[in-house]
C-alpha positions as CSV (number, residue, x, y, z in Angstrom):
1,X,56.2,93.2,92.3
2,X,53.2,91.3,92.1
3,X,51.7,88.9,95.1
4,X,51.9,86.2,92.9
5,X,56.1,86.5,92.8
6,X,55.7,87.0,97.2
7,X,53.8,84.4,97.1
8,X,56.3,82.1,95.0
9,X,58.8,83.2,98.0
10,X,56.7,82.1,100.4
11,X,55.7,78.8,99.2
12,X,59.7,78.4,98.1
13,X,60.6,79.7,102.0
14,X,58.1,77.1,103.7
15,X,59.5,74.0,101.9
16,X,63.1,74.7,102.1
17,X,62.1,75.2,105.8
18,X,60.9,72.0,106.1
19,X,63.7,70.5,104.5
20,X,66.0,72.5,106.4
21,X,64.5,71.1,109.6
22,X,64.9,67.4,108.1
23,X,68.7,68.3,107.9
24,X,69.1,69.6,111.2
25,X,67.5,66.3,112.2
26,X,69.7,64.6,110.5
27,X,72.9,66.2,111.4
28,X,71.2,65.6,114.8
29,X,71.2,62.0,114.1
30,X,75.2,61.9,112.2
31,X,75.8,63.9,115.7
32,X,74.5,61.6,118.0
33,X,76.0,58.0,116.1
34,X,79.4,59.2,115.3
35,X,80.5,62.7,116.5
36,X,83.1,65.2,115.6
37,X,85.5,62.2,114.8
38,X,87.9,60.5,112.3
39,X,85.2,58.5,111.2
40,X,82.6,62.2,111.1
41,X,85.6,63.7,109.2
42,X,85.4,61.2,106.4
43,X,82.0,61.0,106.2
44,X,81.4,64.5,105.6
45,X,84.4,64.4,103.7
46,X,82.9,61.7,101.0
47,X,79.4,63.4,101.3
48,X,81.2,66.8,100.2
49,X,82.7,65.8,96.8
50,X,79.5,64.5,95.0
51,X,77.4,68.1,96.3
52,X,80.5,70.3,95.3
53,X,79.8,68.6,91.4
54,X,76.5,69.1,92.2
55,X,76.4,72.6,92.9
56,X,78.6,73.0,89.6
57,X,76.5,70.5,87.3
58,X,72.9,71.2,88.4
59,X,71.4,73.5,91.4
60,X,73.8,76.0,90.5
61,X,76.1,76.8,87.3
62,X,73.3,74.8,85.1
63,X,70.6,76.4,86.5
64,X,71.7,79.7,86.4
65,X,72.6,79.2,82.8
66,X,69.5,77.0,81.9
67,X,66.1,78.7,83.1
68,X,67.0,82.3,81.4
69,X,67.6,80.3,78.1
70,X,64.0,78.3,78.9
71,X,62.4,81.5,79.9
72,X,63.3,83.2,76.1
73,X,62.1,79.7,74.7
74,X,59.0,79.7,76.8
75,X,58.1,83.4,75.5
76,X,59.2,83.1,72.5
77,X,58.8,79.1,70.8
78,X,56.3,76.5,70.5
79,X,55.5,73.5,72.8
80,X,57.7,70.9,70.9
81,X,60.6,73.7,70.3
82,X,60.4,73.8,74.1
83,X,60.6,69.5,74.5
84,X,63.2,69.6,71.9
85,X,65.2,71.9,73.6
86,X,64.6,69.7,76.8
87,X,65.1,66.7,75.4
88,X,69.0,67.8,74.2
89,X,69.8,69.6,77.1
90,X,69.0,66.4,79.3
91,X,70.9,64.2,76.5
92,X,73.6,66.1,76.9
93,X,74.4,67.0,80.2
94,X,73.4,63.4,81.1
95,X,76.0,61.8,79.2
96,X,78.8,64.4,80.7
97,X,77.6,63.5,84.3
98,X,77.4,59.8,83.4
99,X,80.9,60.3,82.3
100,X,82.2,62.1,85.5
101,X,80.2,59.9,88.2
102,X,81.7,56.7,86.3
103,X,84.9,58.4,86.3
104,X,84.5,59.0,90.1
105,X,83.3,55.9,91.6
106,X,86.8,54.2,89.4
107,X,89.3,56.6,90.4
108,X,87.4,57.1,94.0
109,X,90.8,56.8,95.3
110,X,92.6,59.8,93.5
111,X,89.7,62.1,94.1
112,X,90.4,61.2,97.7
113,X,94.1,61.9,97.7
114,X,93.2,65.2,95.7
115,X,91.1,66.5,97.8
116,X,92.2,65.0,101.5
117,X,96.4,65.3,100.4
118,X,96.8,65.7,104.4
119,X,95.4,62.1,104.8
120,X,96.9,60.4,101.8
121,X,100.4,61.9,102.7
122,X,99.7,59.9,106.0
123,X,99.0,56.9,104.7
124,X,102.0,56.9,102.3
125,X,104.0,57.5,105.2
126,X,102.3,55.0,107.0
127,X,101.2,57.6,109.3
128,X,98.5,57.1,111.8
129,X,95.8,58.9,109.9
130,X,96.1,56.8,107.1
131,X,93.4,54.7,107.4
132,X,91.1,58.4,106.4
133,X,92.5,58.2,103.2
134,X,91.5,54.3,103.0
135,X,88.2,54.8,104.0
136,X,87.9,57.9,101.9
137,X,88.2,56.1,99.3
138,X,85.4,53.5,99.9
139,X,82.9,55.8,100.6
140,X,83.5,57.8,97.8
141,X,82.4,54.8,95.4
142,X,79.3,54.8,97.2
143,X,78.4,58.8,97.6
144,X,79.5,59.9,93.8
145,X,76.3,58.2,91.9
146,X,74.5,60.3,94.6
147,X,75.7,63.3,91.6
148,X,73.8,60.9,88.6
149,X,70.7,61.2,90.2
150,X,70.4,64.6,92.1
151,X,71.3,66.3,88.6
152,X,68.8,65.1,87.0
153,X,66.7,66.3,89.9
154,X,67.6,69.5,89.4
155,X,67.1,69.9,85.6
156,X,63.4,68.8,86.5
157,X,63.3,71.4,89.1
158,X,64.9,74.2,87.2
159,X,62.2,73.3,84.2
160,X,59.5,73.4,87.1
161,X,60.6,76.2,88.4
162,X,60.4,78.2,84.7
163,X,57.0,77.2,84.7
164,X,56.2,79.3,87.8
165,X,55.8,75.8,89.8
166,X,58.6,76.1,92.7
167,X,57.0,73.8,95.6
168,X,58.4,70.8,93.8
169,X,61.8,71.2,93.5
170,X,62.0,73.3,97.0
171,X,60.3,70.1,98.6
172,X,62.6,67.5,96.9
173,X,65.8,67.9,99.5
174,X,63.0,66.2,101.7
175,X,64.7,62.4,100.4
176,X,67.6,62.8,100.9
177,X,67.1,63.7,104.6
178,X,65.0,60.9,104.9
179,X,67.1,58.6,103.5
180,X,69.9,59.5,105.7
181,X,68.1,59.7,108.5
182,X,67.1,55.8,107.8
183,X,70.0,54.7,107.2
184,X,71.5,55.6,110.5
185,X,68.7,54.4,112.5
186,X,67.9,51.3,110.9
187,X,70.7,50.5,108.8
188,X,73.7,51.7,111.0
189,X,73.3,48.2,113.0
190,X,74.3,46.3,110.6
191,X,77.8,47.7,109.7
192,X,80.4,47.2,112.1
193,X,81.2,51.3,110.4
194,X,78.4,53.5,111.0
195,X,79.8,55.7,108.3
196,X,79.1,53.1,105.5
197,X,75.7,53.0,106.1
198,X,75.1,56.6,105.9
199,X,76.9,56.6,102.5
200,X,74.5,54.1,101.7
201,X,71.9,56.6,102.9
202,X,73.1,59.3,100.4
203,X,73.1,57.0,97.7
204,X,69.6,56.2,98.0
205,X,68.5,59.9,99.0
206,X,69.5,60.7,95.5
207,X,67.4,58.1,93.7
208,X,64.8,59.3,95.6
209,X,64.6,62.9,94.6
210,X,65.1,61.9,91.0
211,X,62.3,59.5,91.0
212,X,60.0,61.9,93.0
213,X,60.2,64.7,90.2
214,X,59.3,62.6,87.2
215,X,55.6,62.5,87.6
216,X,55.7,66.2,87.4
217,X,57.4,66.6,84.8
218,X,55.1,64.6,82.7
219,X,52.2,66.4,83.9
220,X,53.5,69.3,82.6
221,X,54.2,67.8,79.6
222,X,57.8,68.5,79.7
223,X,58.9,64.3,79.8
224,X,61.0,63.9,77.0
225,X,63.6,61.3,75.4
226,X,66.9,62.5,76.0
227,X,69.1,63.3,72.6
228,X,72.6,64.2,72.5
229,X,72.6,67.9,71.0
230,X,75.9,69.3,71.7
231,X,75.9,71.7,68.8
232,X,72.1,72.0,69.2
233,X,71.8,76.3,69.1
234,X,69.7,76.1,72.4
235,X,72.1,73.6,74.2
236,X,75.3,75.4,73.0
237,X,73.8,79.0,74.4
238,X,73.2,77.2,77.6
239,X,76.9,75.5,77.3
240,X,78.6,79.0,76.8
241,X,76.9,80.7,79.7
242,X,77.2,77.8,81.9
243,X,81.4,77.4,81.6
244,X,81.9,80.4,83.0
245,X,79.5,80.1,85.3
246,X,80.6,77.1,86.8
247,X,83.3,79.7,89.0
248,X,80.6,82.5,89.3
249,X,77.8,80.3,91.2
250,X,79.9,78.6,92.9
251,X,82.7,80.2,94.8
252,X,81.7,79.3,98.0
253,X,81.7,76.3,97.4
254,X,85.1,75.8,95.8
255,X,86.1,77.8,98.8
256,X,84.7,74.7,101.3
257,X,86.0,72.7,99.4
258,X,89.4,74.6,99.9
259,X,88.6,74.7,103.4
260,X,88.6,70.8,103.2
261,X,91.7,70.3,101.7
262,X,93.8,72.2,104.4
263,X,91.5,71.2,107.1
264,X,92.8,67.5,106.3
265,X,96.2,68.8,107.2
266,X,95.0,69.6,110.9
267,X,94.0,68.2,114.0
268,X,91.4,65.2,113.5
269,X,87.5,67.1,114.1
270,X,88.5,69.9,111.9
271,X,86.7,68.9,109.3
272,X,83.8,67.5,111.1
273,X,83.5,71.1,113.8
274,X,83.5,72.9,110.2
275,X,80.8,70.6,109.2
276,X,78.5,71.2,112.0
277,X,78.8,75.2,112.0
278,X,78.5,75.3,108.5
279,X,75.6,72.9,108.4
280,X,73.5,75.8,110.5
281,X,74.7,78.6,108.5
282,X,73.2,76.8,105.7
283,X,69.5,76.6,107.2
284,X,69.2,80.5,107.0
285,X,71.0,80.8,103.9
286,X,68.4,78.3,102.1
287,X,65.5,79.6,103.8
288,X,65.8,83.2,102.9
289,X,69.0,83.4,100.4
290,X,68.1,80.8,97.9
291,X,64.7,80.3,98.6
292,X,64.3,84.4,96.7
293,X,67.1,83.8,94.2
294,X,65.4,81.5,93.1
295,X,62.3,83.1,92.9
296,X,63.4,86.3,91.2
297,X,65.7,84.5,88.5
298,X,62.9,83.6,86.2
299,X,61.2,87.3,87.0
300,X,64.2,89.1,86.0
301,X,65.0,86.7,83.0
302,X,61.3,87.4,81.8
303,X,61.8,90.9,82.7
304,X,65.3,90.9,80.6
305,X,63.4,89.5,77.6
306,X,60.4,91.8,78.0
307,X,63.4,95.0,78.3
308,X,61.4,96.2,81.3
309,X,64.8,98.1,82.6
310,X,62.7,99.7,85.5
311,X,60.8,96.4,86.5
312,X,64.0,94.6,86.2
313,X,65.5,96.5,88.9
314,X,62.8,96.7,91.1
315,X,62.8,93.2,91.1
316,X,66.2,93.1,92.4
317,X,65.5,95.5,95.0
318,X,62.6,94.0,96.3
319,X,65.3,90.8,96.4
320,X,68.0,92.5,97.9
321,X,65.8,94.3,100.5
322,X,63.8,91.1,101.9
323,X,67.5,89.6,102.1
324,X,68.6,92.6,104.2
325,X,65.5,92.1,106.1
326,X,65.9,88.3,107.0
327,X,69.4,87.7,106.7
328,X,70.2,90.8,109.0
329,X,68.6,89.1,112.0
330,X,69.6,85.2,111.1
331,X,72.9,86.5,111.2
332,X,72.8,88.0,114.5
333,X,70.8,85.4,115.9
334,X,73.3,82.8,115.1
335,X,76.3,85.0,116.4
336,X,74.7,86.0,120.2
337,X,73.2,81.6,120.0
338,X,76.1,80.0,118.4
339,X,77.2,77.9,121.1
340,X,73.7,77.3,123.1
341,X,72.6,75.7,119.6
342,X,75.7,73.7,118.5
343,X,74.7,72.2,122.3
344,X,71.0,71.6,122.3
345,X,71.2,70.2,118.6
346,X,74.6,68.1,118.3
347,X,75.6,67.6,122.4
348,X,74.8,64.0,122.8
349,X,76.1,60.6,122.1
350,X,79.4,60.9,120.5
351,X,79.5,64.8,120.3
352,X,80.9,66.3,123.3
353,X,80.7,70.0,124.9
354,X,84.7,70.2,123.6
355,X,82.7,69.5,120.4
356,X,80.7,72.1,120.8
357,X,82.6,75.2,122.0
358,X,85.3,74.1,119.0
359,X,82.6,74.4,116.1
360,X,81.0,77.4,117.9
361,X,83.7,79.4,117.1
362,X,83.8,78.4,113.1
363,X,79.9,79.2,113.8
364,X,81.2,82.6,115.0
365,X,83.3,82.6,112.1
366,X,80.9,81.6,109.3
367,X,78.3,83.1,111.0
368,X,79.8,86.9,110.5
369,X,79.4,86.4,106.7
370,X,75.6,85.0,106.3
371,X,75.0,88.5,105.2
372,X,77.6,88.5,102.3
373,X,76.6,84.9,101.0
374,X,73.2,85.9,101.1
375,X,73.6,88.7,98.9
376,X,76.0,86.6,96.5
377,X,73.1,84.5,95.6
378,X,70.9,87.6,94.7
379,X,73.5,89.7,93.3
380,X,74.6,86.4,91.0
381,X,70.7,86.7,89.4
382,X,71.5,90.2,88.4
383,X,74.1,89.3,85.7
384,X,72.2,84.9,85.2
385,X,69.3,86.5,84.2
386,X,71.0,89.1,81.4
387,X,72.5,85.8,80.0
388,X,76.0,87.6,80.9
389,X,78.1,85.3,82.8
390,X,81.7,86.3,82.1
391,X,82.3,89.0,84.5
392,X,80.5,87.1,88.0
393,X,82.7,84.5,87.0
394,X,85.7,87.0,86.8
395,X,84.3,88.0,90.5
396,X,84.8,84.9,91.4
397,X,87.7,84.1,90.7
398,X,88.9,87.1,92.7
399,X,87.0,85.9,95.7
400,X,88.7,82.7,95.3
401,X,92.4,83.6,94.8
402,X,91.4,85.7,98.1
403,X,90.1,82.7,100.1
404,X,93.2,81.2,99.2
405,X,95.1,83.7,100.5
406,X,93.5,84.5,103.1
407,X,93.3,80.9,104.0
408,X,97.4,80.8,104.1
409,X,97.4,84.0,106.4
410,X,94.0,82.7,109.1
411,X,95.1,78.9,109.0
412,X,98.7,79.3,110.6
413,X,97.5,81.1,113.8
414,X,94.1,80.2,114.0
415,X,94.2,76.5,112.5
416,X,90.5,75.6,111.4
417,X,88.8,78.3,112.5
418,X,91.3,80.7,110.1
419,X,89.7,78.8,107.3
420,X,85.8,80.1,107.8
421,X,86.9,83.7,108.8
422,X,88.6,83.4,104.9
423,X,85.8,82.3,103.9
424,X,83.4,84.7,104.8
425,X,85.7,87.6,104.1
426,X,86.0,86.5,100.3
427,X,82.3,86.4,100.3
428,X,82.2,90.1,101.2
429,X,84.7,90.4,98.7
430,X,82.7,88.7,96.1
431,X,79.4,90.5,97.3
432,X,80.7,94.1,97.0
433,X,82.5,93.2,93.4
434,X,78.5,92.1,92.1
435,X,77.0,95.2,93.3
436,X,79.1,97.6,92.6
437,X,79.0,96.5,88.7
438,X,75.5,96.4,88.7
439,X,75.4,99.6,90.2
440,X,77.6,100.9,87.1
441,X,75.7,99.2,84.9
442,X,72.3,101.1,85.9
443,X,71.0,97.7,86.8
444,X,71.3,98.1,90.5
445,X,69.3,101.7,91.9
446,X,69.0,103.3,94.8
447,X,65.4,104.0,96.0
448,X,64.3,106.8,98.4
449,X,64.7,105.3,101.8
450,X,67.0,102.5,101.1
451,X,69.6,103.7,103.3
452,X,66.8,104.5,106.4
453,X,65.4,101.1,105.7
454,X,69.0,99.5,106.4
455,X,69.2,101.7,109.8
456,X,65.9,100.6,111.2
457,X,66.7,96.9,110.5
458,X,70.4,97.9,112.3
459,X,68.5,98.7,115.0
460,X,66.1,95.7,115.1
461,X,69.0,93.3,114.8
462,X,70.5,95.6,118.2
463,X,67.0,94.9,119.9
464,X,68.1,90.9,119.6
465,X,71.0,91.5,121.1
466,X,69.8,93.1,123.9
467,X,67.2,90.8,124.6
468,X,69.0,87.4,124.5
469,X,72.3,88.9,126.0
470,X,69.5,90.1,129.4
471,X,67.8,86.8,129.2
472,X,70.6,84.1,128.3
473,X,71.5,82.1,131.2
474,X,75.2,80.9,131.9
475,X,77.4,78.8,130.1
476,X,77.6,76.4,132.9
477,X,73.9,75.8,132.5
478,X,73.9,74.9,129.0
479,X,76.6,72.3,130.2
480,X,74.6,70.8,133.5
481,X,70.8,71.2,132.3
482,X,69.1,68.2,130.7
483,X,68.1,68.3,127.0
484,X,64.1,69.5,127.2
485,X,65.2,72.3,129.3
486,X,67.5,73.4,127.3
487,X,65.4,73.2,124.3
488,X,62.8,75.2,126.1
489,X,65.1,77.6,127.4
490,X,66.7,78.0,123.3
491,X,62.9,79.0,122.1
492,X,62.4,81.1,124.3
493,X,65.5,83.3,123.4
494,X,65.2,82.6,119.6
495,X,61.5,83.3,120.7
496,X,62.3,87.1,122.3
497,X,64.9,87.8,119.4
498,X,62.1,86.9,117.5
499,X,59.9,89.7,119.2
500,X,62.5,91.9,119.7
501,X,63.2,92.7,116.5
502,X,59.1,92.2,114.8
503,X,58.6,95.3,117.4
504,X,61.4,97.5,117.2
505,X,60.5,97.3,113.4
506,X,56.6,97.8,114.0
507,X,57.3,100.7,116.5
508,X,59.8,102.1,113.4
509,X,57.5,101.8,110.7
510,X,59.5,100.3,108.6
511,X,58.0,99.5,105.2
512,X,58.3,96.1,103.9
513,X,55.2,96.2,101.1
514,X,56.0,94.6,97.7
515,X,56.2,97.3,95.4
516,X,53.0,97.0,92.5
517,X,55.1,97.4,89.7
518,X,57.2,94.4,89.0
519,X,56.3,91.1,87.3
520,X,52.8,90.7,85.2
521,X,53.1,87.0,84.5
């Protein structure tokens, strides 16, 4: 592994951190105007759609199915084959999405009774949740272009990214935040519904992300007029891996989405409390989990091309270990802090403390399978990078059928809360079906001291424990202490977990050097 791919991680880590802060703020902000009620549920409801299609039409599916195409062009074809290849790719996929956002924002009202049948059963019955299904539908005509723009964001970013330039994209998030964040300061008092302005806020957050990539792309020369190629040799490559793929990427995200759907069938909040815990499981996930699957997916794809077997999995491992090594810890950190975090961020203004102990314990939930997605986005760039996207995808679908399942057999006695513990169990289900195949396959290797390199992090994650459990004050402190205390009181444990662990791992020696022998670029 050379420094250069470390130090692609790193750069990747610090801007998704500082994009991940921006969301916490504004969540913070969506927290403090709103709450965890009917008006939160919709919201988040109409904000979820447009990012489901975008996980499936850009940041994930596409990419995963674009950059190890790009990569084989980049080694392997001249400049213009490159911008030709560019050029139909963006022609292409930007008619399909012009299709389905168009399609959206018109039949914004059967995507909402799709996908929130709880609240459109209410309002046929002229139930007393009804008017979610109304307002539903008016927000969704707002949210949905947010899909136009943020997928063309991410085909610049993904092109970026090939070319070994990752701040961009990583930084690009940044808008959106922004935008939101704007919108409910200085736009909110202007709607008599709070929740129209932040649609408005998401609307403008994607424009902003698209615009911001273009003058990088044309300073790397890769600008190009977009041409319809769908029979293009390039563009249908990318189109066969990228069906299947649409399942294999994105599994836990259908399973939210799932999550949604029954969630409208329960007690108004659900949605919202699920929201809120799984908006902090998401800020360790893109720090460490995406942050390196994105790193290593061109390396491995370059390494596929090169058939450097040996570098190719080393390249995983490095991956899977610094995963192992971060998401250990995040994932124990937010299990022992789940409540003292949902109150210092969200417990203000609309949110109550009922607010917070109910989404603690989806936190709790979600929280137990960090680990598993984690390793779902690494494992995923195991099979991306080979160009072989049939069998994640059949993965998938078996994590999904078992979300489903599972969601029938969690939901009935533990209503919302049922939903995230299916969840994260058919992530661990998807996770253990990636690497065990890539462990038949050859792909995925066992190195001397793997298994005493997963016991001293174990212990490290133990140290955390110990050390916030002895220093956390009680719960009825949380509840009566105003908000800078608490804040200072939440560093300082994240602060000793923090210690904790960097010295139970110093005093074990534990070896966390890139190894010299993966990626030359």
């Amino acid at each position: 592994m050379s420094r250069k791919l470390a130090r692609s991680g790193v750069v990747v880590s610090a801007m998704t951190f500082v994009s991940r802060v921006l969301g916490l703020a504004r969540d913070v902000v969506i927290a403090n105007l709103m709450g965890a009620g009917a008006a939160a549920d919709v919201f988040f409801f109409a904000n979820k759609i447009p990012n489901f299609l975008r996980r499936l039409f850009a940041e994930g599916a596409f990419a995963q199915a674009f950059v190890p195409v790009l990569t084989e062009y980049k080694q392997g074809h001249p400049l213009d084959v490159q911008r030709l290849l560019i050029a139909r790719v963006s022609g292409t996929l930007g008619t399909i999405v012009t299709i389905v956002t168009l399609l959206g924002v018109i039949l914004s009202p059967v995507v909402a009774a799709l996908f929130g049948m709880g609240w459109f059963l209410d309002w046929y019955h002229d139930g007393p949740q009804g008017h979610k299904y109304v307002l539903a539908s008016d927000l969704l005509r707002i949210t949905f272009p947010y899909l136009w723009f943020v997928t063309f964001a991410a085909l610049a970013g993904a092109i970026l990214n090939t070319l070994g330039k990752f701040a961009v994209a990583a930084f690009t998030p940044v808008f959106l935040n922004v935008a939101i964040i704007a919108a409910a300061i200085w736009l909110a008092p202007y709607f008599e519904q709070p929740e129209y302005a932040l649609a408005w806020g998401v609307f403008f957050g994607g424009l902003l992300q698209f615009l911001f990539q273009l003058p990088f792309i044309r300073r790397a020369g890769m600008l190009t007029r977009p041409q319809w190629g769908w029979r293009d040799p390039g563009v249908t490559k990318i189109r066969k891996l990228m069906i299947p793929a649409l399942f294999g990427v994105s599994v836990s995200q259908i399973n939210l989405l799932l999550d949604t759907f029954i969630a409208s069938f329960l007690m108004s909040g659900s949605i919202s409390w699920l929201y809120y815990s799984d908006r902090l499981l998401e800020f360790p996930l893109g720090l460490f989990g995406i942050a390196i699957a994105t790193v290593i997916l061109p390396a491995l794809s370059s390494r596929h091309v090169d058939k450097s077997s040996d570098e190719f999995s080393r390249t995983l491992d490095w991956g899977l270990r610094t995963v192992i090594l971060l998401g250990l810890p995040a994932m124990t950190g937010l299990l022992v802090l789940a409540e003292p975090m949902l109150m210092v961020l969200f417990m203000r203004g609309e949110f109550t403390p009922e607010d917070a102990r109910l989404a603690s314990y989806s936190l709790y939930a979600y929280g137990s399978g960090l680990l598993s997605f984690m390793l779902v986005k690494v494992l995923a760039t195991g099979f991306y990078s080979r160009q072989d996207t049939k069998r994640p995808v059949r993965y998938g679908i078996i994590a999904m059928v078992s979300n489903m399942v599972l969601n029938l057999v969690f939901a009935i006695p533990f209503g919302y809360v049922g939903l995230a513990i299916a969840t994260s169990i058919s992530a661990a289900i998807n996770a253990g079906l990636l690497g065990y195949n890539l462990w038949r396959d050859g792909v995925l290797k066992r190195y001397p001291g793997t298994l005493t390199y997963i016991a001293k992090v174990v212990v490290g994650c133990a140290a955390i424990v110990a050390a916030v459990w002895y220093l956390s004050p009680s719960r009825d402190w949380w509840l009566t202490a105003e908000i800078w205390p608490r804040i200072g009181q939440l560093s300082m444990l994240i602060g000793a977990g923090a210690g904790a662990y960097g010295l139970t791992l110093l005093l074990l020696r534990i070896r966390v050097k890139v190894p010299k022998t993966v990626i030359k670029k």
